[in-house]
N, C-alpha and C positions, 0 to 999 in steps of 0.2 A: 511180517504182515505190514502193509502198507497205512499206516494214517493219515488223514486227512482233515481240514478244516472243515470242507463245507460235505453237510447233509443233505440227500436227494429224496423226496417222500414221492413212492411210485404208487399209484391207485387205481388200479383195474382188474374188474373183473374175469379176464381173459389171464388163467395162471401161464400159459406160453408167454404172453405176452413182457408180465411180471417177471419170470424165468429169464427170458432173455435183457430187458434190459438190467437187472438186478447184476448180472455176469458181466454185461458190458460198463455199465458205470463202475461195479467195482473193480475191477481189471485198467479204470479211467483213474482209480483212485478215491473216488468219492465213498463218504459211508450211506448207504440206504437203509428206507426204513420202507415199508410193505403195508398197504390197505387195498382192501379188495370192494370196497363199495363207498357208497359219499359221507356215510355216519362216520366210518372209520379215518377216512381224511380229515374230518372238521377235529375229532378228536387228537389222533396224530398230531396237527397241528398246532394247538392250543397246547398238548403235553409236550413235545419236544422240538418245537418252534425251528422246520428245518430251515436250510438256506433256498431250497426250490421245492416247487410239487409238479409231477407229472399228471395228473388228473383225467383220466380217463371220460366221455359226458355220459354214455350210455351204459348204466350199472342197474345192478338194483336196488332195493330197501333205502338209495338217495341217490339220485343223477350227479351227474358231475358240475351241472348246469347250479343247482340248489347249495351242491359245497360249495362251490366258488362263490356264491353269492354270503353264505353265511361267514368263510373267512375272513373277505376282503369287509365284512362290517362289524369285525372281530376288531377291539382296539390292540389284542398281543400280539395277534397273530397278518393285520392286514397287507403288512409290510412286505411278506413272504410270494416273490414272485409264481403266478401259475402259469404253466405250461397246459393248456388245452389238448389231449389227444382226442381223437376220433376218424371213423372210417369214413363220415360224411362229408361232405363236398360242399353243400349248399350254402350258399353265403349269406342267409338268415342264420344259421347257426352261428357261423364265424362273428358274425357281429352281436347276437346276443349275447354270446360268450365273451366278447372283450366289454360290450356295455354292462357286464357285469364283475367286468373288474378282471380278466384273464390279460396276463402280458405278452404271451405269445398263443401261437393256432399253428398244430402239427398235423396233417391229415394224411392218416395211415393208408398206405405203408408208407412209414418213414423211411430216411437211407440214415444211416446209427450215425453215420461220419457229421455230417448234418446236423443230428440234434445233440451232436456231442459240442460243436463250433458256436451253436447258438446257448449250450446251456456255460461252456463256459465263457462267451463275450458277456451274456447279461451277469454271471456270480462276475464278473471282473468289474462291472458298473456297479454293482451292489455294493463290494469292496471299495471304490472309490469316492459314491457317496456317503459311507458310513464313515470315510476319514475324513474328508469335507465339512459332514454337520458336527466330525469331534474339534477341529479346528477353530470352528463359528462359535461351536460354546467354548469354549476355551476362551476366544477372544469376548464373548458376553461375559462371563463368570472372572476376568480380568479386573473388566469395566466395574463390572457389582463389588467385584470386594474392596478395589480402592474407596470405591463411595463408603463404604460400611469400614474401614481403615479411619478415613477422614472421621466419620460422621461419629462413632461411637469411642474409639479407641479413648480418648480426651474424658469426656465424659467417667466411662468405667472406670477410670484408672481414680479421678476426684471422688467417687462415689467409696471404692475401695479405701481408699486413703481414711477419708472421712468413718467410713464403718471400723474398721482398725482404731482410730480414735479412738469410739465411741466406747467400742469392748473395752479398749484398756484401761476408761476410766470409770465403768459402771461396776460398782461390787458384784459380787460374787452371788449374791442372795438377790438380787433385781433382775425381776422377769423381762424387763426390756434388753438385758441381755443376752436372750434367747431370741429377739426379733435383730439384734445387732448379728447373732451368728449367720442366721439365714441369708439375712442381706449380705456378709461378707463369703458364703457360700456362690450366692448365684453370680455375685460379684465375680468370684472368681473363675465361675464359669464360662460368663461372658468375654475374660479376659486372656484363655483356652481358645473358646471362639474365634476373636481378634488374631492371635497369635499364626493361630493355625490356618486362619485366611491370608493373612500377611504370608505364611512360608507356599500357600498355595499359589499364590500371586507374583513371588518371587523368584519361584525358583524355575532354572533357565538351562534351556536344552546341554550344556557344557561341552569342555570336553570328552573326547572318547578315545578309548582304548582299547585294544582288541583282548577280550576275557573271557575264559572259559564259564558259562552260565552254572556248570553245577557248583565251581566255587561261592560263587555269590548266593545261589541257593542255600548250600551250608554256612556260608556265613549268616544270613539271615535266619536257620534255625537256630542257630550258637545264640543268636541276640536274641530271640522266644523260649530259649529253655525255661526259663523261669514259668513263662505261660502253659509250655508243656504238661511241665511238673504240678503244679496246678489244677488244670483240665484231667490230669492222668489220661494224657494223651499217647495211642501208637503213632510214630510216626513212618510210615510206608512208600520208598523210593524206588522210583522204576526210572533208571536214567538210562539214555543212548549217549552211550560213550563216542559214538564218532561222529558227534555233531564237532562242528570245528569252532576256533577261536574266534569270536566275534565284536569287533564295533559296539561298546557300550558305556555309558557313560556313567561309573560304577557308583556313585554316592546316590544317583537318581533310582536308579533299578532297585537300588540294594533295598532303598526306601519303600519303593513300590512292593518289591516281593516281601520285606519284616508287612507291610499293611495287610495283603493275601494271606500269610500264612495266620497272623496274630488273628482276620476275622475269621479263618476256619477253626482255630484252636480255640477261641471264645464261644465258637456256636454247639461245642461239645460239650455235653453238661458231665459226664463222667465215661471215663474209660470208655472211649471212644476210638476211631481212627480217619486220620489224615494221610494221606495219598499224593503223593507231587511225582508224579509224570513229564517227561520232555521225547521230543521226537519228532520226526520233518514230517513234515504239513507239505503233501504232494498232490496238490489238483492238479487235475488235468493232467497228468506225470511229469510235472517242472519239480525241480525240490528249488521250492521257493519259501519258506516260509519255515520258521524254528517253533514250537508249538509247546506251551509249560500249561499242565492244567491241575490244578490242586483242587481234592476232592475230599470233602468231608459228610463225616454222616452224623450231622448236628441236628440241631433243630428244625433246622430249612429254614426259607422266607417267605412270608405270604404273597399272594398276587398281587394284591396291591401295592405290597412295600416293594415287591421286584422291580414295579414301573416304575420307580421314584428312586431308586436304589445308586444311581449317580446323580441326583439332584443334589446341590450344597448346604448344607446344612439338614438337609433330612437322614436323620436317625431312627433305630427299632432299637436302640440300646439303651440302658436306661440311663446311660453318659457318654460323655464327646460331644463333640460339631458337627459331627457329618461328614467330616470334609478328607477324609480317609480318600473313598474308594473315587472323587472327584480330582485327588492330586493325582492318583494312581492313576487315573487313566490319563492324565495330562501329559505323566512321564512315559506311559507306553505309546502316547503318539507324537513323542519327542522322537520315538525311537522307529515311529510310520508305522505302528503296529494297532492290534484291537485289541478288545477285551470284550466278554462276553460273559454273562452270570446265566446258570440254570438252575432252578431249586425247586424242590415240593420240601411242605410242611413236614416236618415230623420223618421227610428221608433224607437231608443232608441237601449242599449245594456243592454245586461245581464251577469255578473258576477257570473261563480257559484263555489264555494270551497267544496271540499269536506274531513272531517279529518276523517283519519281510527278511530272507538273508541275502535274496538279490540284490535291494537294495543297501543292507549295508554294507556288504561287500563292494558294490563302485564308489 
């Protein structure tokens, strides 16, 4: 069976309709997902956040016209390009529909070849600005950590020094050496922080070597057993063996995937399972694209912490930096590739990467 990166959400009332493009997209490659009226899109959407929506306007229990308007004012979900379908002509419609945030206007009958060239040039733009704004942060979150390198490093390290002092020369029975621990706690914190900003800062696309990914895979579970055992975690491997040898720059990756696996084995609170998947990512029917998605059925993440969830220094753990899943995506776009998080509370997240092979191939 064929997988792919990107998700099509098809929404119309008309089941031929559904039927037919459902066969054609996935025959395209793409995975779809099915609503039959506008409640059902707005939801779809918000739960499984596709890469496009087909959007039918004349439905019932919610028009097409109403969803689109409540997505596109959806801060999770506004991103997610709509494809307008309808059987109407009238060009009041076509422009309410984009005044309300639609990106393209398909007016049926469509010819399938058509809205196949249009849905994958816009998922190709989609793709291209989502590497653009990982670049731009990368280069902000550069800027910021040298400032915060400079500004703090100097400082913590005097303050440390001093709390050390202080400990080792307060007896044993003085309560100010209980405010001396704390200080040399968050001290050391701070000094984590630093650290871990500086190797975020630092570390640079490298050389590369052409390396089979499930090795590196297993190397990086070999360096988690300890977490494993732990967690009393299953670990669960689905690999495609005939993905080929690839262009990677092995100390970065290896970093990136011990980060992915170490936060799905953390987010399992006992006897649980963790799941690592690989397999060609075929839009459009190119095999473009090498696809590693680790899934665990942990605690999940909230919705809020989701949106913030590659911010720097923003954590939900009750230690670290933050600056985990920030290197991690630094490194997967050293390599031109994305990264994508999905999670509900209480059912587990899923991690999925995706690495162009086209491009590392020339």
């Amino acid at each position: 069976m064929t997988k792919t990166t990107e998700t099509i959400l098809i929404v119309d009332d008309n089941i031929d309709n559904v039927t037919l493009l459902d066969k054609v997209l996935n025959k395209s490659g793409y995975r779809t997902l099915i609503g039959y009226n506008g409640e059902e899109a707005v939801k779809l959407a918000r739960q499984e956040n596709p890469d496009l929506i087909l959007l039918d306007i004349m439905m019932p229990i919610m028009d097409g016209f109403t969803a689109c308007e409540i997505i596109k004012q959806d801060e999770s979900c506004k991103h997610i390009p709509i494809f307008m379908l309808t059987a109407k002509q009238e060009v009041d419609d076509k422009v309410k529909g984009l005044e309300l945030g639609a990106d393209d206007y398909i007016t049926k009958p469509f010819h399938l070849q058509e809205l196949l060239a249009r849905i994958k040039s816009r998922l190709k733009l989609t793709r291209e600005h989502r590497r653009t704004v990982s670049l731009e942060r990368s280069k902000a979150l550069n800027n910021m950590v040298e400032g915060v390198e400079h500004e703090i490093r100097n400082p913590v390290v005097s303050i440390g020094g001093f709390a050390r002092r202080i400990l080792d020369e307060l007896p044993e029975d003085d309560r100010k050496k209980k405010y001396a621990e704390i200080i040399l706690k968050e001290t050391e914190r701070l000094e984590r922080m630093v650290k871990e900003s500086v190797t975020l800062q630092s570390i640079s696309q490298g050389d590369k070597e052409k390396l089979d990914i499930h090795t590196l895979i297993d190397e990086a579970l070999s360096q988690t057993a300890d977490l494993k055992k732990q967690h009393q975690v299953e670990i669960e491997l689905s690999y495609d063996l005939t993905l080929p040898l690839l262009p990677f720059n092995h100390d970065n990756l290896l970093i990136a995937l011990i980060q992915l696996i170490s936060n799905g084995l953390e987010a399992i609170d006992n006897s649980g399972k963790l799941t690592i998947c690989t397999s060609f990512s075929t839009p459009a029917n190119n095999l473009s694209d090498l696809k590693i998605e680790i899934t665990d059925n942990g605690r999940g993440i909230k919705d809020e912490d989701l949106k913030r969830i590659f911010d720097p220094f923003f954590t939900s753990k009750m230690s670290g930096a933050g600056m985990g899943l920030p290197l991690t995506r630094k490194i997967i776009g050293y390599h031109h590739g994305t990264i994508s998080i999905k999670s509900q509370p209480g059912q587990g997240t899923q991690v999925t990467v995706t690495l162009p092979l086209e491009e590392q191939i020339r």
